[in-house]
Chimera marker file (.cmm) of the C-alpha trace (Angstrom):
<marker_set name="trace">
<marker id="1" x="95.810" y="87.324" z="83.129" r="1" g="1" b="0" radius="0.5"/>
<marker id="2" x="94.335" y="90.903" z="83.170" r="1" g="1" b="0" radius="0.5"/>
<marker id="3" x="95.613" y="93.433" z="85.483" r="1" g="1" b="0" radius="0.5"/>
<marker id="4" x="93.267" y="96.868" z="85.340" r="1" g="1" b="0" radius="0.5"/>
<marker id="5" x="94.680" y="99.673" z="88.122" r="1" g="1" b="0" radius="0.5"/>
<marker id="6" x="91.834" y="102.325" z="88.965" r="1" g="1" b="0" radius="0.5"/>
<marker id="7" x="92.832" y="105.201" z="87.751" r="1" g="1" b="0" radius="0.5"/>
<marker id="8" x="89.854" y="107.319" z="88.629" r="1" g="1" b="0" radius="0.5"/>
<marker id="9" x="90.528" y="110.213" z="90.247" r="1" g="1" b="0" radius="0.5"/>
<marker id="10" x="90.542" y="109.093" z="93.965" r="1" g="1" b="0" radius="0.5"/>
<marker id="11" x="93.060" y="106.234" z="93.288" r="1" g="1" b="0" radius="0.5"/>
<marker id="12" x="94.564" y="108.869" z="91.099" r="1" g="1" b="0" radius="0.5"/>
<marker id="13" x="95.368" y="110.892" z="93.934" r="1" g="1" b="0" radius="0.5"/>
<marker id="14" x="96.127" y="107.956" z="96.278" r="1" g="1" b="0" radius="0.5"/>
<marker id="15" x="98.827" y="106.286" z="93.707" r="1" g="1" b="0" radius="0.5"/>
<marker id="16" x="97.563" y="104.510" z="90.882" r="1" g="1" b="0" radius="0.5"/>
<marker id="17" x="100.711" y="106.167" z="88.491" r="1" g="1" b="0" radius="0.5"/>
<marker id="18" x="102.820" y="105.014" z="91.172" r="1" g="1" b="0" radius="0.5"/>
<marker id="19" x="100.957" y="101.030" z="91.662" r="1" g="1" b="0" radius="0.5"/>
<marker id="20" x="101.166" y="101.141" z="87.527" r="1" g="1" b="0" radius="0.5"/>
<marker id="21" x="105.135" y="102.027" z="87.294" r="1" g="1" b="0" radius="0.5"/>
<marker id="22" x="105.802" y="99.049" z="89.729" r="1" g="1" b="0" radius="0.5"/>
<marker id="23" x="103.459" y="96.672" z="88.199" r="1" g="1" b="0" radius="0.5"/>
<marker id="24" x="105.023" y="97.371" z="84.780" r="1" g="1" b="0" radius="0.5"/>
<marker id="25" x="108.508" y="96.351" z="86.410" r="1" g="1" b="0" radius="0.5"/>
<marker id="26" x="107.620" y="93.483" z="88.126" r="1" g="1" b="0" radius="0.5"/>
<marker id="27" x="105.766" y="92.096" z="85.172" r="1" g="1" b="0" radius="0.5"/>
<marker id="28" x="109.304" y="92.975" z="83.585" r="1" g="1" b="0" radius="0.5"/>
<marker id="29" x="111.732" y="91.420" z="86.296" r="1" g="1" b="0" radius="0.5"/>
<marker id="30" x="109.474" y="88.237" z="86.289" r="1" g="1" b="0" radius="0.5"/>
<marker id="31" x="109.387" y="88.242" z="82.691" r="1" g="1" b="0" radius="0.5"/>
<marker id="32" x="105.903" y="88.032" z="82.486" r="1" g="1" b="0" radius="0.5"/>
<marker id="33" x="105.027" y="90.846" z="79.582" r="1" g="1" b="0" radius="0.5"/>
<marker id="34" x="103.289" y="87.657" z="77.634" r="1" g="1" b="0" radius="0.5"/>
<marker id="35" x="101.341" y="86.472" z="80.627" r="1" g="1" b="0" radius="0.5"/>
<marker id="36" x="99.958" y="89.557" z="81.918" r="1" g="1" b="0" radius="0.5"/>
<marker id="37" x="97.937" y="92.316" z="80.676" r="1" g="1" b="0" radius="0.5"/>
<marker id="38" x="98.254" y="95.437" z="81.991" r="1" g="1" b="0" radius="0.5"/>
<marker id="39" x="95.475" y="98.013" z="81.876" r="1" g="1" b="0" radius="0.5"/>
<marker id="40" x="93.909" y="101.178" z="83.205" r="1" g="1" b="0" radius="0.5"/>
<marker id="41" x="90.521" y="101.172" z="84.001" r="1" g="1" b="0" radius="0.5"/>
<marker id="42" x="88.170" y="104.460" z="85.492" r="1" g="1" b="0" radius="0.5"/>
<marker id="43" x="86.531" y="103.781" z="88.859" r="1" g="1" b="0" radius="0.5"/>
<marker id="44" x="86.210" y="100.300" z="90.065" r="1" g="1" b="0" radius="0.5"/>
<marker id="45" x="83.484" y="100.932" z="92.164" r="1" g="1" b="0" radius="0.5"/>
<marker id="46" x="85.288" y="99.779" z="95.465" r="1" g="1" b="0" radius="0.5"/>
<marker id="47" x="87.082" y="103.062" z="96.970" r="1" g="1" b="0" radius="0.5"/>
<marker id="48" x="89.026" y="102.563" z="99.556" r="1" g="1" b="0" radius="0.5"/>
<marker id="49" x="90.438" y="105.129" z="101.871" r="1" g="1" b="0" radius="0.5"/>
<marker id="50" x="93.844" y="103.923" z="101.647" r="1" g="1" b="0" radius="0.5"/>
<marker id="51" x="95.805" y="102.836" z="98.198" r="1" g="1" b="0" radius="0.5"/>
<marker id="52" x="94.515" y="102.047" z="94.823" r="1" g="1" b="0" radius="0.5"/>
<marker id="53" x="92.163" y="99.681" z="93.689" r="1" g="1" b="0" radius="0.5"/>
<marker id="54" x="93.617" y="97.241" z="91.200" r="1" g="1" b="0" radius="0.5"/>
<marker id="55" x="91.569" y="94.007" z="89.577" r="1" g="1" b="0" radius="0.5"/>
<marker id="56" x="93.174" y="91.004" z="88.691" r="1" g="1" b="0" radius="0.5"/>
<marker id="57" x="90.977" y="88.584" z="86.201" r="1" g="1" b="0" radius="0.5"/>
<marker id="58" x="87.747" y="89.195" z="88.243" r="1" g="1" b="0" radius="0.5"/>
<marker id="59" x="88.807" y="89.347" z="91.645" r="1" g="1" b="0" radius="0.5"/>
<marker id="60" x="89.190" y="93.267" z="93.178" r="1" g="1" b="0" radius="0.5"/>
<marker id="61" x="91.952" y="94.568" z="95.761" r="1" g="1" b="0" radius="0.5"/>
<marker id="62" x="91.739" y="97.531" z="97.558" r="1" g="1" b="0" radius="0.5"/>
<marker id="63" x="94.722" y="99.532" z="99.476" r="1" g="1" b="0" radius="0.5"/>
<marker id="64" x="97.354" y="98.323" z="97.152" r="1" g="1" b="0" radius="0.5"/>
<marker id="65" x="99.872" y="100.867" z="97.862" r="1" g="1" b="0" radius="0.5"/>
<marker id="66" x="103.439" y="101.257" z="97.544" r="1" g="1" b="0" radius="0.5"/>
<marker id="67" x="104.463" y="99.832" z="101.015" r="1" g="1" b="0" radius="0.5"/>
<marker id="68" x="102.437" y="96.901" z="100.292" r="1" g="1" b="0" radius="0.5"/>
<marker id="69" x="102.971" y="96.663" z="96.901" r="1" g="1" b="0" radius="0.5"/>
<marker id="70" x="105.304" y="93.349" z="96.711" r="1" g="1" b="0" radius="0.5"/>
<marker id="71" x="103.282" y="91.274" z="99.021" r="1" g="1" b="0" radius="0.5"/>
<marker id="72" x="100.164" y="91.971" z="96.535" r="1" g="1" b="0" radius="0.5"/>
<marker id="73" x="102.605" y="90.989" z="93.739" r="1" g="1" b="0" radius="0.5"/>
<marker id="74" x="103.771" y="88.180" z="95.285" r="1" g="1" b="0" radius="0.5"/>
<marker id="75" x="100.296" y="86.716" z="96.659" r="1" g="1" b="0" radius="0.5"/>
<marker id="76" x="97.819" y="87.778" z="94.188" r="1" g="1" b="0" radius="0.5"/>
<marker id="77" x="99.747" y="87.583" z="90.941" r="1" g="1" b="0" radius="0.5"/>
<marker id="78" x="102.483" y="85.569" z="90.793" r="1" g="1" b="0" radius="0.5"/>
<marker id="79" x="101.336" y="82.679" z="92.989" r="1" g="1" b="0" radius="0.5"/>
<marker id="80" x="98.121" y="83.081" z="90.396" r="1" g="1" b="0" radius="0.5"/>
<marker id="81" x="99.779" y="82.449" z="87.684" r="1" g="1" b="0" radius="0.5"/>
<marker id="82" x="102.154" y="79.329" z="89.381" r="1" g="1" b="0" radius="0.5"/>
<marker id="83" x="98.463" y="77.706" z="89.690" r="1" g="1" b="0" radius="0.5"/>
<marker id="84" x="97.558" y="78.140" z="86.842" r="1" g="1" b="0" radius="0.5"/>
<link id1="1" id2="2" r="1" g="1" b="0" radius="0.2"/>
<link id1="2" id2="3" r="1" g="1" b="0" radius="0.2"/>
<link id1="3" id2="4" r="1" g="1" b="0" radius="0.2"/>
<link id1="4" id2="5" r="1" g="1" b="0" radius="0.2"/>
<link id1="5" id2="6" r="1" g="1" b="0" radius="0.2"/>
<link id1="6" id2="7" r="1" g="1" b="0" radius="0.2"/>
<link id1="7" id2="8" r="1" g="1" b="0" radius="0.2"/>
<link id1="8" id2="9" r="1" g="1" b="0" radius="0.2"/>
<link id1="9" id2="10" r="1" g="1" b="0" radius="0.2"/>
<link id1="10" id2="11" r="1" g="1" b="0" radius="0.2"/>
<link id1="11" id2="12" r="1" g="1" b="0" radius="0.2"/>
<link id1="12" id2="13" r="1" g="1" b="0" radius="0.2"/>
<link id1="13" id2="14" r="1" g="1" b="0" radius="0.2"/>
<link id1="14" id2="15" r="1" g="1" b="0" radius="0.2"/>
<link id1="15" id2="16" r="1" g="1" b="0" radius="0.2"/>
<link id1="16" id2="17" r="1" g="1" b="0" radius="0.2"/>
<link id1="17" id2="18" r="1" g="1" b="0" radius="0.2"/>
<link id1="18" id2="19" r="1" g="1" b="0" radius="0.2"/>
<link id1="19" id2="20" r="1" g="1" b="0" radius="0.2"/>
<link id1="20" id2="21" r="1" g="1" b="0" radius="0.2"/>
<link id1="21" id2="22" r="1" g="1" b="0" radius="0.2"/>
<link id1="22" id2="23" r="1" g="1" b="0" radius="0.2"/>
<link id1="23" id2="24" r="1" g="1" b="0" radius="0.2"/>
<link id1="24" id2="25" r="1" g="1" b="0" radius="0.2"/>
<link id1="25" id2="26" r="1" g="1" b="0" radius="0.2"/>
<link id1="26" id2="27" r="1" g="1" b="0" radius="0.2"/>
<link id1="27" id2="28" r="1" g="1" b="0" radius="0.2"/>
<link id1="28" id2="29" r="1" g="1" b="0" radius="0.2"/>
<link id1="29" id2="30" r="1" g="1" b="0" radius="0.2"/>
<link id1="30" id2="31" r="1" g="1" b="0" radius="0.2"/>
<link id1="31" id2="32" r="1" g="1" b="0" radius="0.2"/>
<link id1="32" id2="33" r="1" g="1" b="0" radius="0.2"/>
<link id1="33" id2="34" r="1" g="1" b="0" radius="0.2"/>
<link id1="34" id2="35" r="1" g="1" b="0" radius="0.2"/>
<link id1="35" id2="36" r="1" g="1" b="0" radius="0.2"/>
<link id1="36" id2="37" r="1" g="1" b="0" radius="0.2"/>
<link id1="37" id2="38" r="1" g="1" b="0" radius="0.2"/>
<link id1="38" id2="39" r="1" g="1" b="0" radius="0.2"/>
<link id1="39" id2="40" r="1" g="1" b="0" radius="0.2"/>
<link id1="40" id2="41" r="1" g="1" b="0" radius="0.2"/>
<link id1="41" id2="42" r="1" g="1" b="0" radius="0.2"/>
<link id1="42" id2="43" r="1" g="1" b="0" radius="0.2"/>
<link id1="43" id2="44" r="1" g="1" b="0" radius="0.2"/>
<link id1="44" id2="45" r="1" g="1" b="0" radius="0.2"/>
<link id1="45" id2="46" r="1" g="1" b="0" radius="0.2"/>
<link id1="46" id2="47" r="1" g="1" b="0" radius="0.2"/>
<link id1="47" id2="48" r="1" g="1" b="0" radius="0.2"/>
<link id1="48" id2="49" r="1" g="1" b="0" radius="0.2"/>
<link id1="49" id2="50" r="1" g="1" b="0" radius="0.2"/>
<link id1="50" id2="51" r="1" g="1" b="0" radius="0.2"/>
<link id1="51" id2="52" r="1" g="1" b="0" radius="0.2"/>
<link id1="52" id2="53" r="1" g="1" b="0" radius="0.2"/>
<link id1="53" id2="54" r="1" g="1" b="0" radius="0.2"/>
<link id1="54" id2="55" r="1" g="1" b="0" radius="0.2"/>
<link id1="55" id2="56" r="1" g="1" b="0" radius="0.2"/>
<link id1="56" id2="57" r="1" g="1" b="0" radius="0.2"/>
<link id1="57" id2="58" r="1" g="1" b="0" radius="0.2"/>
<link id1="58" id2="59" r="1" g="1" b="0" radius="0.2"/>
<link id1="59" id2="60" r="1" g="1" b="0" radius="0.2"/>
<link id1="60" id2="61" r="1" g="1" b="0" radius="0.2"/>
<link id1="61" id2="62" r="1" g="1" b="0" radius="0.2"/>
<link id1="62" id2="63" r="1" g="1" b="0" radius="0.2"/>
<link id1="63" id2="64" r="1" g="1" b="0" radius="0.2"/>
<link id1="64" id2="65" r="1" g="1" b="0" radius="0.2"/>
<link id1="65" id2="66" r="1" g="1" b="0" radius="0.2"/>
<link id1="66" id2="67" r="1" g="1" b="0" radius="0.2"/>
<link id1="67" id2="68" r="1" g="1" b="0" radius="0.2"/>
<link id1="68" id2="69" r="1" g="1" b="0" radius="0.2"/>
<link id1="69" id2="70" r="1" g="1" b="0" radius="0.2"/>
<link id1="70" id2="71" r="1" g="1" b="0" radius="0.2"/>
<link id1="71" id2="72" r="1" g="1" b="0" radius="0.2"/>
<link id1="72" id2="73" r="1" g="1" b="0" radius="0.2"/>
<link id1="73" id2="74" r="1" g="1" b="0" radius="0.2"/>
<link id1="74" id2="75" r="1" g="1" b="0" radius="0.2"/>
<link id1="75" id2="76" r="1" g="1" b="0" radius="0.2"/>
<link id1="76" id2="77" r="1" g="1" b="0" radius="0.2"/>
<link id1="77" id2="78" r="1" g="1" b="0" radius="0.2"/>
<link id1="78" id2="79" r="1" g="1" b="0" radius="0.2"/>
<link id1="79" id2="80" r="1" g="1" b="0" radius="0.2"/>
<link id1="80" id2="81" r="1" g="1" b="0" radius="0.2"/>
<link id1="81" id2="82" r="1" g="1" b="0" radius="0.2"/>
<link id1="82" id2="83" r="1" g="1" b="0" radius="0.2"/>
<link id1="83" id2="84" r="1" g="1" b="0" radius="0.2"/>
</marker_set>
């Protein structure tokens, strides 16, 4: 799995260092550093006026932020990965 956080400058401002440093520990409490790939990418193309924009495989999420962060962690990654 591929996980790319915007880190244009509007995410930038809205997070994305933050969304990044809690994706890198959850992929590390779950023990998933050889199941995900974690990556930076410049502007997604979906800005959102709340939270970062963060694509996992080919599907994008907007308004991850750091209040929501475990629920997108929980519902778009890890139960990705139990189906697959």
């Amino acid at each position: 799995m591929i996980v790319q956080v915007c880190i244009g400058s509007s995410c930038h401002i809205k997070g994305s260092h933050d969304i990044v440093e809690l994706l890198k520990a959850a992929i590390e409490k779950n023990n998933l550093q050889d199941e995900i790939t974690l990556a930076g990418s410049f502007c997604i193309g979906k800005c959102n006026r709340v939270g970062v924009t963060v694509q996992v495989d080919d599907e994008v999420y907007t308004g991850v932020t750091k209040e929501n962060f475990n629920e997108f962690f929980n519902d778009k990654i890890l139960s990705e990965l139990q189906r697959g």
